[in-house]
N, C-alpha and C positions, 0 to 999 in steps of 0.2 A: 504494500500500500504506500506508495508513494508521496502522496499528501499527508502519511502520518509523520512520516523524516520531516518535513517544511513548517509543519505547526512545531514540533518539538525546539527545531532551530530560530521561529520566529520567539516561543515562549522562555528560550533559555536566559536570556540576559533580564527577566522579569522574573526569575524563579523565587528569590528572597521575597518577591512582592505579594506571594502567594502564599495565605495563610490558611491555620488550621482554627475553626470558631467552634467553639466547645461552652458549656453550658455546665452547670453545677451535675447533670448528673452524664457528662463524656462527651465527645467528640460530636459535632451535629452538624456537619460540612464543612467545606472549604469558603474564603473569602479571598478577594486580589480588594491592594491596594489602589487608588484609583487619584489621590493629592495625598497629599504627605499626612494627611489627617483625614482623609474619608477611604471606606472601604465598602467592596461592593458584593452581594451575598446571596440566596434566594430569598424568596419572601418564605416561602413554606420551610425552610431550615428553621428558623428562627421563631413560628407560630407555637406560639402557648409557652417560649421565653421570657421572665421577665429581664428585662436591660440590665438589670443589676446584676446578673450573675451568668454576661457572657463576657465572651474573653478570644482573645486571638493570638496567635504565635505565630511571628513572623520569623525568617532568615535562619532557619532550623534546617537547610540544607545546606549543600555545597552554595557556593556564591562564585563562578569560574570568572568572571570580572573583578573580582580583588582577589582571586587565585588562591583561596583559602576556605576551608568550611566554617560555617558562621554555627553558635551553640542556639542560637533564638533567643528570642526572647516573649515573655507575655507580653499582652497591651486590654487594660479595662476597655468596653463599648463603655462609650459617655450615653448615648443616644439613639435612636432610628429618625432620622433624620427626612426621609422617603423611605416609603413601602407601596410597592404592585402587585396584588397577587395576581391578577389579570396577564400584565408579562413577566409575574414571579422574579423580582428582585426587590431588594434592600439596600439603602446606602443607610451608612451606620458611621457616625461620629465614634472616633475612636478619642479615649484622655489623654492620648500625649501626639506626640507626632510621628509614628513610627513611619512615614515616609521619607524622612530626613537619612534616617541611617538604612533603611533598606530599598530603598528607592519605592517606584509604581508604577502601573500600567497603565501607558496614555493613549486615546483613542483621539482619530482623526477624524473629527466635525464637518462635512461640507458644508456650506455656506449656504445657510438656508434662502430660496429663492423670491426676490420680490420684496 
């Protein structure tokens, strides 16, 4: 599968940005980073969470852009900042800024017309 090699090479230098969001009782998806302080999740991961007792870990793999394994670290959800369950997603205010040290995944806007 050919297109699987291309996605792995586009997602690799974004891999720190990709988190694990877990909840007081385990792991309950993935999340990617999206600005140094928002992150982006499903909506239905996150249903019958309260905020306060979700969590994310960042940079808990390899990082081959500063050529070193990173250990993670946690980061507290401040917030749900937006929820869709309709296109099932979540943007989630994160307490600190864990984009700063492990970067995020930026997505390219066309210009909307008119």
């Amino acid at each position: 599968k050919p297109w699987l090699a291309k996605w792995a090479n586009v997602l690799r230098p974004f891999q720190s940005a990709i988190g694990v969001l877990s909840n007081q009782e385990g792991q309950i998806g993935s999340c990617a980073l999206i600005s140094e302080r928002f992150a982006i999740t499903t909506s239905h991961g996150i249903e019958g969470s309260h905020v306060s007792h979700l969590v994310a870990k960042f940079g808990f793999q390899g990082n081959p852009a500063l050529k070193k394994t990173l250990a993670g670290r946690e980061f507290k959800v401040f917030g749900v900042v937006e929820r869709n369950p309709s296109l099932d997603y979540a943007i989630l205010l994160m307490d600190e800024r864990p984009g700063e040290q492990f970067g995020f995944v930026t997505f390219d806007v066309p210009d909307q017309p008119g």
